[in-house]
Chimera marker file (.cmm) of the C-alpha trace (Angstrom):
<marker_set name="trace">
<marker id="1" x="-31.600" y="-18.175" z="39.449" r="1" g="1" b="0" radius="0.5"/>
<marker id="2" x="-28.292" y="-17.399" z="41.081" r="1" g="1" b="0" radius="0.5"/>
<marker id="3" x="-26.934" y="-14.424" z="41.241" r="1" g="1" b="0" radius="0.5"/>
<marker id="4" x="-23.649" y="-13.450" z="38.326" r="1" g="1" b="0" radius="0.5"/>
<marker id="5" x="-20.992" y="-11.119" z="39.544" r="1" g="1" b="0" radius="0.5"/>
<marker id="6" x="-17.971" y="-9.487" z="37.087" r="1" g="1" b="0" radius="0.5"/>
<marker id="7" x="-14.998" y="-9.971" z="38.586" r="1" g="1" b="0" radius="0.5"/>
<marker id="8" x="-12.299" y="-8.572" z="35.917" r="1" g="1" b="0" radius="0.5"/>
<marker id="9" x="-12.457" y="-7.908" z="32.292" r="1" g="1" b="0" radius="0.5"/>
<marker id="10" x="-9.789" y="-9.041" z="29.608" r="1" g="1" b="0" radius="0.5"/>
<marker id="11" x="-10.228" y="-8.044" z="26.185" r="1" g="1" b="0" radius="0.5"/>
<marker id="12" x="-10.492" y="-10.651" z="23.376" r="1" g="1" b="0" radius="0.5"/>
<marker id="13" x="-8.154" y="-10.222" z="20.527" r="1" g="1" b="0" radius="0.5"/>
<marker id="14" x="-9.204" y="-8.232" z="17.239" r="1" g="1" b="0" radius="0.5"/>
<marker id="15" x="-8.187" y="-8.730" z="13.439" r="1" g="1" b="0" radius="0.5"/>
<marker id="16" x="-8.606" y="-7.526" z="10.348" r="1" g="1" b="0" radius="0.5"/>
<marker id="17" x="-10.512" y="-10.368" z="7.754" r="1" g="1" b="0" radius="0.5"/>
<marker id="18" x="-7.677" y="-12.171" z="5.923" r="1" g="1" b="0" radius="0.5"/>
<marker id="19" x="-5.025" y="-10.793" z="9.060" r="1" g="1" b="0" radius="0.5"/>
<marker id="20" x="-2.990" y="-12.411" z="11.071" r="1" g="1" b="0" radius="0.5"/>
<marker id="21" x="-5.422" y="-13.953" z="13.148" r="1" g="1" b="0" radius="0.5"/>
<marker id="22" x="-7.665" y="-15.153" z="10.754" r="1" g="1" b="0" radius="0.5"/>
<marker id="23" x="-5.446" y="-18.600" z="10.809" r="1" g="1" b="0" radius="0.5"/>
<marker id="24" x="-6.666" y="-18.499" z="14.638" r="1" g="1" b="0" radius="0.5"/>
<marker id="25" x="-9.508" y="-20.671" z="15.655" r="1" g="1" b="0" radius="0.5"/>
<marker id="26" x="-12.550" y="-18.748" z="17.092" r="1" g="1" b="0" radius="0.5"/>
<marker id="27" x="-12.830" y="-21.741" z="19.752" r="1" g="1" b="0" radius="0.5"/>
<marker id="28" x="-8.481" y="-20.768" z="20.308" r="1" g="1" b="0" radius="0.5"/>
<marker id="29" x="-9.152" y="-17.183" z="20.593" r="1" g="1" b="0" radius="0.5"/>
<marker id="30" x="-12.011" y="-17.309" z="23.434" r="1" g="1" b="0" radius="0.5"/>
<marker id="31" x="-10.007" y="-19.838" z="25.605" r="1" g="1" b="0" radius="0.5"/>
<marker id="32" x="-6.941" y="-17.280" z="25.531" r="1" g="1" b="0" radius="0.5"/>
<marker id="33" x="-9.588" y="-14.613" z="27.190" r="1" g="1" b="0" radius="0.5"/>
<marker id="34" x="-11.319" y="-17.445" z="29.568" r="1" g="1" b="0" radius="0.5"/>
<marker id="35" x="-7.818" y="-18.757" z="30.717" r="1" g="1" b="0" radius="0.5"/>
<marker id="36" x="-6.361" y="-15.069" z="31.533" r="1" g="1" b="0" radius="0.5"/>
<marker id="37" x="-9.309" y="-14.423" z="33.469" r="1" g="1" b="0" radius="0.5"/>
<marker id="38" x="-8.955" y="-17.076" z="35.449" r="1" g="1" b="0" radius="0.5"/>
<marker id="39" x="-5.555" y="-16.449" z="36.067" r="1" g="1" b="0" radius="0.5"/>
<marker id="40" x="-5.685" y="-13.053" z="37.243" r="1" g="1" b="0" radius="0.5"/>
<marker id="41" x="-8.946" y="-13.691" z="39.412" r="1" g="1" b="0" radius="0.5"/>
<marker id="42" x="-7.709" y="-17.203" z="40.854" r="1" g="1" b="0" radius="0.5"/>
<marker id="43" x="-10.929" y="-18.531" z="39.501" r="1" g="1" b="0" radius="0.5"/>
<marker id="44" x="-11.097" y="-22.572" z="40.074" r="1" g="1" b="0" radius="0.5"/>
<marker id="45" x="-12.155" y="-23.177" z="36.293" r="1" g="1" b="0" radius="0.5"/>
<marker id="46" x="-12.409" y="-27.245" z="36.944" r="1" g="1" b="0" radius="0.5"/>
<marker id="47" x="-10.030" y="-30.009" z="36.292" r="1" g="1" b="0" radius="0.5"/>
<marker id="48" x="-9.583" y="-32.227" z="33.536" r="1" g="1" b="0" radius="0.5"/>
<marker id="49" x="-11.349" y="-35.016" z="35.842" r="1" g="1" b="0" radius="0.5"/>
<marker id="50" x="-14.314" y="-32.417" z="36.318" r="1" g="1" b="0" radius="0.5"/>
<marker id="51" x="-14.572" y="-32.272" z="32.520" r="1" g="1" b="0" radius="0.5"/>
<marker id="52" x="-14.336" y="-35.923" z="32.023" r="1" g="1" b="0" radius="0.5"/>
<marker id="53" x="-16.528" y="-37.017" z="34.802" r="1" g="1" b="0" radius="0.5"/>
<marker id="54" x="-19.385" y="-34.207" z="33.597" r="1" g="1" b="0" radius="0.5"/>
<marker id="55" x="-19.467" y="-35.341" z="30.321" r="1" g="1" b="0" radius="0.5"/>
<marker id="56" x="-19.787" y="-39.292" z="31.590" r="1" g="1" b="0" radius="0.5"/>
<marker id="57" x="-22.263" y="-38.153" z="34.119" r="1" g="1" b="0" radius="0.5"/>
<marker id="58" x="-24.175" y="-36.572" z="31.905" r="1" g="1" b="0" radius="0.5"/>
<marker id="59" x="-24.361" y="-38.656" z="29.164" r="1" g="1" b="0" radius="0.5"/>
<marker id="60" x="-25.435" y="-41.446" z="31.772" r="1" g="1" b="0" radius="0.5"/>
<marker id="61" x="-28.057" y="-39.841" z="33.797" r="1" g="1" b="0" radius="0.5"/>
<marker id="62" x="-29.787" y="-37.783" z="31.214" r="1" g="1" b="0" radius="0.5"/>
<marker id="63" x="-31.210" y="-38.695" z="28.171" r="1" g="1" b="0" radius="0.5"/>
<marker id="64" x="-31.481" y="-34.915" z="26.925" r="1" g="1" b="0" radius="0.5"/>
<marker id="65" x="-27.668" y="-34.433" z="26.736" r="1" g="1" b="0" radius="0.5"/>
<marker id="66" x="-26.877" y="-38.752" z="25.727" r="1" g="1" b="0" radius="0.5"/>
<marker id="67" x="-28.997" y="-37.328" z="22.527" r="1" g="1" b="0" radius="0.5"/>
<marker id="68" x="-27.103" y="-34.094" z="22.724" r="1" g="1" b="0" radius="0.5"/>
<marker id="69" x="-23.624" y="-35.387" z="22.911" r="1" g="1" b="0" radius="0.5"/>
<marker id="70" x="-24.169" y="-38.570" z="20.760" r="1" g="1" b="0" radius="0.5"/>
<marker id="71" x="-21.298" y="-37.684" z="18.024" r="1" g="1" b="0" radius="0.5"/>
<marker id="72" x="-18.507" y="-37.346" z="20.975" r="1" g="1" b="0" radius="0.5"/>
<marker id="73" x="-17.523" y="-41.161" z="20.789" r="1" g="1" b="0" radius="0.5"/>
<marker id="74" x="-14.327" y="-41.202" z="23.110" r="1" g="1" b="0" radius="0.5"/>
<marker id="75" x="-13.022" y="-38.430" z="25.819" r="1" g="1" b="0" radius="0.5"/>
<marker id="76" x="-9.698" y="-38.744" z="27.168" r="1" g="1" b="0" radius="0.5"/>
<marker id="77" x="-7.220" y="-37.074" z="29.472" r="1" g="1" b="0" radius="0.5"/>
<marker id="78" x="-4.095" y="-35.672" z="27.164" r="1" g="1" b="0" radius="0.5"/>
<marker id="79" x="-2.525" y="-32.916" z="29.507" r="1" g="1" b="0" radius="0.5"/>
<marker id="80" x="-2.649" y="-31.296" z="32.374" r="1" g="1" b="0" radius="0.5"/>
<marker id="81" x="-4.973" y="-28.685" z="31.264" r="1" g="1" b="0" radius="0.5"/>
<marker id="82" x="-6.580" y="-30.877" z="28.122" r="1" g="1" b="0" radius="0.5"/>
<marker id="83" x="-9.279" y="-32.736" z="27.787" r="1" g="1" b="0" radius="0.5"/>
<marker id="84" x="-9.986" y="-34.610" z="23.741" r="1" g="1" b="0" radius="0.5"/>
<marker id="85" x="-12.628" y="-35.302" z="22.330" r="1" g="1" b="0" radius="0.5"/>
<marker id="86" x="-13.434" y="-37.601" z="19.717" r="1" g="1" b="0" radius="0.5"/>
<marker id="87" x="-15.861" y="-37.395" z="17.374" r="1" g="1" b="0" radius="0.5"/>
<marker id="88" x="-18.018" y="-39.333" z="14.531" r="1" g="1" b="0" radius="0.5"/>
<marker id="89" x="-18.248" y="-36.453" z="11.986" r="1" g="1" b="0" radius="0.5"/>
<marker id="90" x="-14.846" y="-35.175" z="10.651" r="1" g="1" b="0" radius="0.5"/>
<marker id="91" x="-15.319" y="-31.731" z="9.863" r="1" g="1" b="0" radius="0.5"/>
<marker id="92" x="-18.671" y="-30.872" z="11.782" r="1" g="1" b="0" radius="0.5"/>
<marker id="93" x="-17.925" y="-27.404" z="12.922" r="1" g="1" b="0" radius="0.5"/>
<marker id="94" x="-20.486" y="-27.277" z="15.434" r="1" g="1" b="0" radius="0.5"/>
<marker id="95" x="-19.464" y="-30.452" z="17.156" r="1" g="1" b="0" radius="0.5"/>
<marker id="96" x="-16.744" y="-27.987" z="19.011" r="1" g="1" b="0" radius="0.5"/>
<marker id="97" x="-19.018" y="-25.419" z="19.921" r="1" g="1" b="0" radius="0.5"/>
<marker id="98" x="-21.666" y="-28.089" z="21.363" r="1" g="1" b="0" radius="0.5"/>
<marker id="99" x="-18.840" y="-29.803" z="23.603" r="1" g="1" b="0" radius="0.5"/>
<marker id="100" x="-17.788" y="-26.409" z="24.835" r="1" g="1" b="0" radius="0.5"/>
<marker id="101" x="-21.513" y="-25.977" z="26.304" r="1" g="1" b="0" radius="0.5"/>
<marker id="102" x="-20.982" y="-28.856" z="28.731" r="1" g="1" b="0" radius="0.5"/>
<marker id="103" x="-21.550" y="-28.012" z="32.116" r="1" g="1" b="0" radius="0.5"/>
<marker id="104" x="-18.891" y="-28.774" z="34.986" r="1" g="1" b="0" radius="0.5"/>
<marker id="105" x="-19.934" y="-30.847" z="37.787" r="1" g="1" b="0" radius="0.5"/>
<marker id="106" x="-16.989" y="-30.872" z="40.231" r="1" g="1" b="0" radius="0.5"/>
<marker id="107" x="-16.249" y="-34.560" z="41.037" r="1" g="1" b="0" radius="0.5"/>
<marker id="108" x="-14.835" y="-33.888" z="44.574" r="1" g="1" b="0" radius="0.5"/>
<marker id="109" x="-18.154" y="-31.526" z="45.743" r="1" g="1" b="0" radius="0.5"/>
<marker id="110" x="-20.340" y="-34.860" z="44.069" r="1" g="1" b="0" radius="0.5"/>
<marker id="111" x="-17.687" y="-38.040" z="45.834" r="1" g="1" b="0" radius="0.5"/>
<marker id="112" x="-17.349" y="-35.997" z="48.802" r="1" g="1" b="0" radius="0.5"/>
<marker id="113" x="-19.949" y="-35.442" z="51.998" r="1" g="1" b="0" radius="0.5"/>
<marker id="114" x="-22.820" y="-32.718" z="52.800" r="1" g="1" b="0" radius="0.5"/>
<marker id="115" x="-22.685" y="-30.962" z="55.991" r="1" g="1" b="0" radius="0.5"/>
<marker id="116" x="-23.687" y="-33.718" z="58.071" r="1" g="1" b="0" radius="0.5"/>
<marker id="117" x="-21.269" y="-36.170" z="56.842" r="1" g="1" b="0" radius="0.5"/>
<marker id="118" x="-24.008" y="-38.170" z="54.571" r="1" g="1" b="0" radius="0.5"/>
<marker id="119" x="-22.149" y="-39.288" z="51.313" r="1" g="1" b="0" radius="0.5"/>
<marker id="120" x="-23.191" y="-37.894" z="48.217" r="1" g="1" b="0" radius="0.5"/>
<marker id="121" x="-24.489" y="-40.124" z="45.626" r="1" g="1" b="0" radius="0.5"/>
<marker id="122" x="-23.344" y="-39.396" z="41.906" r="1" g="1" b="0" radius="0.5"/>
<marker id="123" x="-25.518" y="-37.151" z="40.056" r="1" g="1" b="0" radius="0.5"/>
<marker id="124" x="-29.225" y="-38.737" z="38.847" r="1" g="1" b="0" radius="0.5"/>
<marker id="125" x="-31.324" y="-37.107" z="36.299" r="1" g="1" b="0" radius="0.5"/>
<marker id="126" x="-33.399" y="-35.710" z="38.427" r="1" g="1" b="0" radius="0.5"/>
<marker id="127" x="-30.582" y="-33.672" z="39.568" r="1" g="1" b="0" radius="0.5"/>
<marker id="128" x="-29.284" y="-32.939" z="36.110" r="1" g="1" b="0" radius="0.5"/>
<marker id="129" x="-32.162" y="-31.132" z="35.162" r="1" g="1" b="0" radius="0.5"/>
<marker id="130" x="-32.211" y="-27.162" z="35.140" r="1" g="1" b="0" radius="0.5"/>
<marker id="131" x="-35.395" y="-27.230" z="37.027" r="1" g="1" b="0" radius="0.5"/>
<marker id="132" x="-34.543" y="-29.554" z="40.152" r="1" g="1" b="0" radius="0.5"/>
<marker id="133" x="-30.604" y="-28.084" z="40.272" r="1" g="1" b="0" radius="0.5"/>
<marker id="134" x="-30.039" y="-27.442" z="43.852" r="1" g="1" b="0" radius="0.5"/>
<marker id="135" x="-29.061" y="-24.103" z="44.117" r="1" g="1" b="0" radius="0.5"/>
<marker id="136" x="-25.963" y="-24.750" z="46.253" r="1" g="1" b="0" radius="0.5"/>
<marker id="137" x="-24.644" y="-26.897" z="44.294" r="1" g="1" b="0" radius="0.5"/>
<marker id="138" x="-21.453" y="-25.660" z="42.524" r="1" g="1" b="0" radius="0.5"/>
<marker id="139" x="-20.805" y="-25.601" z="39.088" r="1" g="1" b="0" radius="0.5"/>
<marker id="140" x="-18.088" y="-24.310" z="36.818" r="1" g="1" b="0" radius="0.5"/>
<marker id="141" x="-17.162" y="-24.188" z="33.305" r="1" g="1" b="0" radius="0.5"/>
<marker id="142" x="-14.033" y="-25.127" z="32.155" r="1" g="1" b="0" radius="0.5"/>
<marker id="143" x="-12.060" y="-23.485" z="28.747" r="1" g="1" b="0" radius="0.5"/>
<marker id="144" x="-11.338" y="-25.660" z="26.080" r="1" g="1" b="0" radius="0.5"/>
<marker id="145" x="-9.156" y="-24.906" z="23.045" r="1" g="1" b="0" radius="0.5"/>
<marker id="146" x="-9.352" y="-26.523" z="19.631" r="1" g="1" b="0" radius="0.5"/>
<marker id="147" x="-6.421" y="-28.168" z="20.566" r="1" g="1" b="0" radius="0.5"/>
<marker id="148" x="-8.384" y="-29.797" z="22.835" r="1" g="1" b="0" radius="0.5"/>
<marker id="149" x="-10.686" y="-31.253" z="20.449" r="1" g="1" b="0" radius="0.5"/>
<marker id="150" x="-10.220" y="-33.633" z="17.675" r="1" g="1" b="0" radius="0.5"/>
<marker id="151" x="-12.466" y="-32.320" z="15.480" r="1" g="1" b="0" radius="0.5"/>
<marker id="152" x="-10.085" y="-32.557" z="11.563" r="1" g="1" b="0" radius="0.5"/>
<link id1="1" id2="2" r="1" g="1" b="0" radius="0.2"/>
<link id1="2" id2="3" r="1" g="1" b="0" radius="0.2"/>
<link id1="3" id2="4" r="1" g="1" b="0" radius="0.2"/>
<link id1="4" id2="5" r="1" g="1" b="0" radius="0.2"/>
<link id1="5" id2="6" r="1" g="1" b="0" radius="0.2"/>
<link id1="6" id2="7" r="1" g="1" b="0" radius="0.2"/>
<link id1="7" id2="8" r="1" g="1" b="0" radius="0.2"/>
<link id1="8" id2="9" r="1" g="1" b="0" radius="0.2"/>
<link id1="9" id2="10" r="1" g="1" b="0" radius="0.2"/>
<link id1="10" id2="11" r="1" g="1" b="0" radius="0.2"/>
<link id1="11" id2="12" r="1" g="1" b="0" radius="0.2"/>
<link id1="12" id2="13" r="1" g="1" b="0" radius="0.2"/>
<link id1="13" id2="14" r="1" g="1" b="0" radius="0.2"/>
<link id1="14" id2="15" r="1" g="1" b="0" radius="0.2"/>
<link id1="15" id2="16" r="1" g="1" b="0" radius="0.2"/>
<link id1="16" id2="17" r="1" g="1" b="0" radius="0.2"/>
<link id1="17" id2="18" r="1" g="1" b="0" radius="0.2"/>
<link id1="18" id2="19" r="1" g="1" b="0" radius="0.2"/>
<link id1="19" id2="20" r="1" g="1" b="0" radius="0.2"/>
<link id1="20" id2="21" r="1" g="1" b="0" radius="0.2"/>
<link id1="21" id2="22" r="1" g="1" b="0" radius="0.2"/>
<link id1="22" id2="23" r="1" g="1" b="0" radius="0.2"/>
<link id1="23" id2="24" r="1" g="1" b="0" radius="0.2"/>
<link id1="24" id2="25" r="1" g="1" b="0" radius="0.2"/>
<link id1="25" id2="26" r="1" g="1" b="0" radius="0.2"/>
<link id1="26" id2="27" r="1" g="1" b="0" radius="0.2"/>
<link id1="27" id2="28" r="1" g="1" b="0" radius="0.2"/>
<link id1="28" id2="29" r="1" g="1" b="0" radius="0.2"/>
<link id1="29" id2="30" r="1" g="1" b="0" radius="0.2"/>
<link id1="30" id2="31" r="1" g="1" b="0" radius="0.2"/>
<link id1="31" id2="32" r="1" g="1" b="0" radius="0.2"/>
<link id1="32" id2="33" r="1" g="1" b="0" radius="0.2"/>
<link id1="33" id2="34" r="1" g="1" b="0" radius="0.2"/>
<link id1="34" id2="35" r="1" g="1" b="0" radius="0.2"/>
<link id1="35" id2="36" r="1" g="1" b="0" radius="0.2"/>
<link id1="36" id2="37" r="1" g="1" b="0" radius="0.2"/>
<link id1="37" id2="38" r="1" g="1" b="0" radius="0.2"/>
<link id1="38" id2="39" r="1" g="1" b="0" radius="0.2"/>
<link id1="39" id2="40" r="1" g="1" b="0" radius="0.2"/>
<link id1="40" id2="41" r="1" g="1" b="0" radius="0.2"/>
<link id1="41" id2="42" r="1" g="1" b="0" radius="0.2"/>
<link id1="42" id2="43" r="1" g="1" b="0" radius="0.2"/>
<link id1="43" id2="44" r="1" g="1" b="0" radius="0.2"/>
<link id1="44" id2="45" r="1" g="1" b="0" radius="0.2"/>
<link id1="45" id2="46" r="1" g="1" b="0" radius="0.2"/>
<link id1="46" id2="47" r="1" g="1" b="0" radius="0.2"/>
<link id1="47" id2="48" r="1" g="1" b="0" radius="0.2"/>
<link id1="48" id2="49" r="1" g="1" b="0" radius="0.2"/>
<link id1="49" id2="50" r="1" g="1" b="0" radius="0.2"/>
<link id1="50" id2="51" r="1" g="1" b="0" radius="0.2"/>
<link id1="51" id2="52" r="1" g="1" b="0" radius="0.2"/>
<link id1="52" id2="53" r="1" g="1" b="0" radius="0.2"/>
<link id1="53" id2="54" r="1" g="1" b="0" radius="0.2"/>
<link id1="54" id2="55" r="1" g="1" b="0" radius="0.2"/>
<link id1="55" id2="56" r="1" g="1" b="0" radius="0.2"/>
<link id1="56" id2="57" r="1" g="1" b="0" radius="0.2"/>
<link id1="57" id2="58" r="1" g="1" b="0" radius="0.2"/>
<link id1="58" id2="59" r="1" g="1" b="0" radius="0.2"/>
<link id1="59" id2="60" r="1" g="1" b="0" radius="0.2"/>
<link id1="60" id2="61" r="1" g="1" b="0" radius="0.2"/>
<link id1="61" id2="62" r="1" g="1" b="0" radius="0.2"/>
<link id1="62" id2="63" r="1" g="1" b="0" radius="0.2"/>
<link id1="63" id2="64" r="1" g="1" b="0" radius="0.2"/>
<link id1="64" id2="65" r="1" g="1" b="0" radius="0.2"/>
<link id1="65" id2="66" r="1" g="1" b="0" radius="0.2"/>
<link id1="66" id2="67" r="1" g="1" b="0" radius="0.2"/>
<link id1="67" id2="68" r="1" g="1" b="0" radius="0.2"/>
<link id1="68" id2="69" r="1" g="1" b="0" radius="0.2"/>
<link id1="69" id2="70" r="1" g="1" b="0" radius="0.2"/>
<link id1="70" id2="71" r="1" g="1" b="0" radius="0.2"/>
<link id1="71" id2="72" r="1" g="1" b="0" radius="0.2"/>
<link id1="72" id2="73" r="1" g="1" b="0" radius="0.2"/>
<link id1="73" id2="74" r="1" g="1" b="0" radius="0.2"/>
<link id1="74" id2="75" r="1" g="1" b="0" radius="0.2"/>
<link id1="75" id2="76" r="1" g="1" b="0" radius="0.2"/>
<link id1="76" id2="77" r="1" g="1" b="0" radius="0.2"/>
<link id1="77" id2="78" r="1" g="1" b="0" radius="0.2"/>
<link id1="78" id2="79" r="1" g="1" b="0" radius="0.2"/>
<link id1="79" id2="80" r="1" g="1" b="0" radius="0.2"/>
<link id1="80" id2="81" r="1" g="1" b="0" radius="0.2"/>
<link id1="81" id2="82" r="1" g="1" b="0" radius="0.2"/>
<link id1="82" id2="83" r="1" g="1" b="0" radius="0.2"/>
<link id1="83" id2="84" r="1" g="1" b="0" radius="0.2"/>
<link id1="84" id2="85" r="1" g="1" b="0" radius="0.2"/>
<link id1="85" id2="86" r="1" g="1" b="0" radius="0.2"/>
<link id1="86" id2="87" r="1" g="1" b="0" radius="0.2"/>
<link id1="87" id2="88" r="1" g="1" b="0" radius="0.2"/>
<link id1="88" id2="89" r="1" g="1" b="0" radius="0.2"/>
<link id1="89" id2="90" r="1" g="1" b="0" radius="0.2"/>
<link id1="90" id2="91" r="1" g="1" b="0" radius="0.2"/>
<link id1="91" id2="92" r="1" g="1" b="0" radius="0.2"/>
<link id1="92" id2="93" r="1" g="1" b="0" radius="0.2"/>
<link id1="93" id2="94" r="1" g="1" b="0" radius="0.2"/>
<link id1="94" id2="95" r="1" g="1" b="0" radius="0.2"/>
<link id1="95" id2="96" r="1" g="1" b="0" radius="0.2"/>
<link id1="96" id2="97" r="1" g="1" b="0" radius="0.2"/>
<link id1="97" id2="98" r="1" g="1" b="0" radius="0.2"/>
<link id1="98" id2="99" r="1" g="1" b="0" radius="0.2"/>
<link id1="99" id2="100" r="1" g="1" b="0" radius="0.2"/>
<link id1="100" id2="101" r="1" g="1" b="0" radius="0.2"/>
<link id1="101" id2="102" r="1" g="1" b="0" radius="0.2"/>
<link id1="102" id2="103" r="1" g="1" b="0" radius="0.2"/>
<link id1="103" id2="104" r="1" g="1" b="0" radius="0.2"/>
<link id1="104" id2="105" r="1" g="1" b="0" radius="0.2"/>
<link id1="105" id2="106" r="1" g="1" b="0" radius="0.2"/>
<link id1="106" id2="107" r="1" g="1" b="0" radius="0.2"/>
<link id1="107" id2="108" r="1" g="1" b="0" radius="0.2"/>
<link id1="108" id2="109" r="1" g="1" b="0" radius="0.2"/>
<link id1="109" id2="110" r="1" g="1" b="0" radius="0.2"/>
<link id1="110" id2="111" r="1" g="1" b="0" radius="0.2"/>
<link id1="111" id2="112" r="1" g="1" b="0" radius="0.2"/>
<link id1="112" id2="113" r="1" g="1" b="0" radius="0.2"/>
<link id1="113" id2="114" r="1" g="1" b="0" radius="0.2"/>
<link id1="114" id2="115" r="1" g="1" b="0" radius="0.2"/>
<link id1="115" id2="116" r="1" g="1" b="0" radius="0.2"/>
<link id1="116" id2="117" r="1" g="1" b="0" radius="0.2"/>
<link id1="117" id2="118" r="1" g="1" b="0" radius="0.2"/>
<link id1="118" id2="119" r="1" g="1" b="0" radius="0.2"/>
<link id1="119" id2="120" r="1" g="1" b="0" radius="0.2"/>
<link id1="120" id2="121" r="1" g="1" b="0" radius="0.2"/>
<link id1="121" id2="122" r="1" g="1" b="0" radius="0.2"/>
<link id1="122" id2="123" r="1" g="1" b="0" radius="0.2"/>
<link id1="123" id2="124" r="1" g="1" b="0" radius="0.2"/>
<link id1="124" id2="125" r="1" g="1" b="0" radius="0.2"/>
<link id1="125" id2="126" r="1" g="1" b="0" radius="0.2"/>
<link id1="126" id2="127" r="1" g="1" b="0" radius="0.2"/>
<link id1="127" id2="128" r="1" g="1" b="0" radius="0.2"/>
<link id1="128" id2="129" r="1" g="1" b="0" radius="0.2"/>
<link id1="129" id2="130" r="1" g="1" b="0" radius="0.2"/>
<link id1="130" id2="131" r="1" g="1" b="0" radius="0.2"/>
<link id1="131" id2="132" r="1" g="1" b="0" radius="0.2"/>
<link id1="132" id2="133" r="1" g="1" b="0" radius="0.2"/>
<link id1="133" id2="134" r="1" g="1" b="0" radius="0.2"/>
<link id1="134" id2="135" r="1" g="1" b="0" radius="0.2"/>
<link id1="135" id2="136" r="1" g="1" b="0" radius="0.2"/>
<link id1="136" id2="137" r="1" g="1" b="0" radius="0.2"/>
<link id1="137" id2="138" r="1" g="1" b="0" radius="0.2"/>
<link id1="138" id2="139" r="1" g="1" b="0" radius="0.2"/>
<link id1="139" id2="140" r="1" g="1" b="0" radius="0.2"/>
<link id1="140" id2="141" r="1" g="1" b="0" radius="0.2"/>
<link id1="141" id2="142" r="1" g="1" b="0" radius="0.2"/>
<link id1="142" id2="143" r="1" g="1" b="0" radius="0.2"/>
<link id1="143" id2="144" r="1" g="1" b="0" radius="0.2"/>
<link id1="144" id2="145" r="1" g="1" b="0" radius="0.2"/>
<link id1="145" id2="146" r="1" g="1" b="0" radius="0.2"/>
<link id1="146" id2="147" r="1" g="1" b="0" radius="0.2"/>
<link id1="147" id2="148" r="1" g="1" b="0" radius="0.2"/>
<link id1="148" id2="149" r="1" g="1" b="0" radius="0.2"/>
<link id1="149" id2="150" r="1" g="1" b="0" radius="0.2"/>
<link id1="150" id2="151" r="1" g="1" b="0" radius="0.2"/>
<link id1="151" id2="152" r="1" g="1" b="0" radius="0.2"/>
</marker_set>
């Protein structure tokens, strides 16, 4: 397993029930915290691309996470820093919580070339499972807010 470091700490913000962030999102509220800290740390968090070309990856290669993701029907770029999702079940409040799992898979590190210049192929599912991950391979995770999500 590789090794986890802390690199900074940011606190995540606190209400009273029925306050003034109880109109807040759970989903909004932990993006705030992951966003700061990777703004103070200079953390590479992933691009929208990264995000985009996970989920598509995924959903391709593995059957596991095609069964897992099978309510996100569309994903599409709508900012800089967003990524939407579409769903099949208004109103599923897991749905959010299930896309904000997915694991980044930076596109450049998978299109680029190892150390001795061989291209790298995309991602196969034997590569996408947690028991065959290659150790140096990077991954990231990437914050996204509710706004991100089209989840009505």
């Amino acid at each position: 397993m590789p090794e986890a470091f802390i690199v900074d700490a940011v606190r995540a913000p606190i209400g009273r029930r029925g306050g003034g962030l109880s109109q807040i999102h759970p989903a909004d509220l932990g993006a705030h915290v992951l966003r700061a800290l990777m703004d103070r740390t200079g953390i590479d968090p992933g691009t929208v691309e990264d995000v985009i070309f996970s989920f598509e990856m995924l959903v391709k290669h593995h059957p596991g996470y095609s069964g897992y993701y099978r309510h996100v029907t569309k994903t599409e770029k709508t900012g800089d820093r967003d990524v939407t999702f579409t769903f099949d079940q208004p109103g599923n409040r897991e749905l959010p919580l299930i896309v904000g799992e997915l694991t980044i898979l930076p596109k450049h590190w998978w299109e680029g070339s190892d150390a001795s210049g061989k291209k790298r192929a995309s991602p196969d599912r034997n590569q996408l499972t947690s028991s065959s991950v290659p150790r140096n391979r990077p991954r990231s995770t990437s914050p996204l807010t509710r706004s991100g999500c089209n989840c009505a």
